[in-house]
N, C-alpha and C positions, 0 to 999 in steps of 0.2 A: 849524307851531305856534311862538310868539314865545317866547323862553326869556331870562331874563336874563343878566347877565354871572355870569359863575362867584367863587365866596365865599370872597373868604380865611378865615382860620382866625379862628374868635371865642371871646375871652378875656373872661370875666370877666360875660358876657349870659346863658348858657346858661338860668336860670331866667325869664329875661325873655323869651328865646326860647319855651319852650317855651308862657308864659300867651300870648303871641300866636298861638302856632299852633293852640293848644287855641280862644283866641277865633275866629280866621279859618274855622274846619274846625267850630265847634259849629252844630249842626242849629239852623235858625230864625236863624241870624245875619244874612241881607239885611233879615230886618223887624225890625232893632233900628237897625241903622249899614252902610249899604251902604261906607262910606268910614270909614278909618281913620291916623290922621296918629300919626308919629312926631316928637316935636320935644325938643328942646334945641340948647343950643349948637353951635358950631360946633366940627367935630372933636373930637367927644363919640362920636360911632360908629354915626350916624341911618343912613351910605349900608351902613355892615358891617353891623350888624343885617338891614338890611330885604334887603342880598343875600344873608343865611343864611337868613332868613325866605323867599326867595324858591321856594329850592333845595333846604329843606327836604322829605323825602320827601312828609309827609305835604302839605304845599301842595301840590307833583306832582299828588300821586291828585287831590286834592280840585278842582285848576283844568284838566281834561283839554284843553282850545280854546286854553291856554298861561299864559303869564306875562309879560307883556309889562312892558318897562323903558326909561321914558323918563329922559333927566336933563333937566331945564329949567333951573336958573341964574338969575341978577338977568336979563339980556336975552334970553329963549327967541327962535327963531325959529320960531316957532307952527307958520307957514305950511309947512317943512322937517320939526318933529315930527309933526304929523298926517299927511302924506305918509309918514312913516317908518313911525309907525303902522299904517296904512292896508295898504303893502308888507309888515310883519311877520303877518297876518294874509291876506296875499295876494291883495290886492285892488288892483290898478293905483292908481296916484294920476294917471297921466299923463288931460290933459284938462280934471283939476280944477284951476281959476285962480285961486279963492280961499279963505281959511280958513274960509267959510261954506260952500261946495262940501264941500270936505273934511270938516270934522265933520259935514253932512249924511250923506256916502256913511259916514264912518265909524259913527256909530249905525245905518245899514240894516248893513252887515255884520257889526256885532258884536251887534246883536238875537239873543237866547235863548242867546247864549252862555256859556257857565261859564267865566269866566277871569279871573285879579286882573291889575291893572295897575298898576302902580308909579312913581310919578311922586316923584322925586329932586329934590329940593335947589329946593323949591315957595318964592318969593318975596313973588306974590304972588298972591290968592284967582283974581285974571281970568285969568292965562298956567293955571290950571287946569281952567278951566268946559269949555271945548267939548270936552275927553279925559273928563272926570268927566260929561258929559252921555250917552257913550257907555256909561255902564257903569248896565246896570237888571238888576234880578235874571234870573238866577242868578248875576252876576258881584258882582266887589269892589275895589276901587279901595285903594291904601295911596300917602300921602305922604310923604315927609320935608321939613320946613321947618325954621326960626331961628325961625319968629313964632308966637308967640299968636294972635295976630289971624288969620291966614292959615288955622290950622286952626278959630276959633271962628266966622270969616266963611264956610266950605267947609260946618260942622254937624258936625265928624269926630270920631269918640271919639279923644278925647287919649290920647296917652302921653307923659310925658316921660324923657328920657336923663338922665340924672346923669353926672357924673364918673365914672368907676372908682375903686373904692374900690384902695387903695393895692396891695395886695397883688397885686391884677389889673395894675395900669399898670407895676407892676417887672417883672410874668411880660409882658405885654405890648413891656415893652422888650430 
């Protein structure tokens, strides 16, 4: 079962936490927005949020097939992430030669499963398509991007980060 990276300590989100985990875990949620992006700026706290969000107990219960955490970056190497993918879910990659191979074998594996996938530090809407094609209900897809565009090109309910407000960024440092 694919688990993400473990969560440092978050300052200053807690409430923001809590309406995301309440939105990812409410009943009826794949027929509203199977996909959900986190954006703002850069080192505003989109990758700390989404790995307390990840870790969070109640996402646990709720994605029992795992939690799977990719990072992508301005240059992903697609062909290396879907193979990661693929492996974290336990399903050989060796054989498959291309990123069409792979996201085909990856949607047969991950069919009926309940599990969110996390796709970090999203550039641009294409380095997301064949991961976000793999995910049909009972599952849930979460991004974190810099763009507008990236999360209104994908369809993903918006969230955006703000700064921390002062008091958090002093407790923060």
């Amino acid at each position: 079962v694919p688990r993400p990276p473990t969560a440092d300590p978050l300052i200053g989100r807690d409430a923001f936490l809590a309406e995301l985990v309440a939105e990812l875990t409410a009943p009826g949620r794949v027929d509203r927005h199977a996909l959900t992006a986190l954006r703002g700026l850069p080192g505003v706290g989109k990758t700390a949020l989404a790995k307390a969000l990840a870790n969070d107990p109640a996402i646990v219960d709720a994605f029992p097939d795992g939690r799977a955490w990719l990072e992508l970056g301005p240059t992903p190497d697609l062909f290396g992430r879907l193979g990661q993918l693929l492996q974290d879910f336990g399903a050989p990659a060796d054989g498959l030669t291309s990123e069409d191979a792979r996201a085909a074998r990856l949607r047969q594996v991950l069919d009926g499963k309940r599990f969110l996938l996390i796709l970090d530090d999203v550039w641009q809407a294409g380095h997301a398509a064949d991961f976000l094609d793999a995910v049909r209900p009972p599952a849930l897809a979460l991004i974190t991007t810099r763009s507008r565009q990236v999360a209104s090109d994908l369809h993903a309910a918006n969230h955006e980060l703000w700064v921390l407000q002062p008091k958090h960024a002093v407790a923060l440092l």
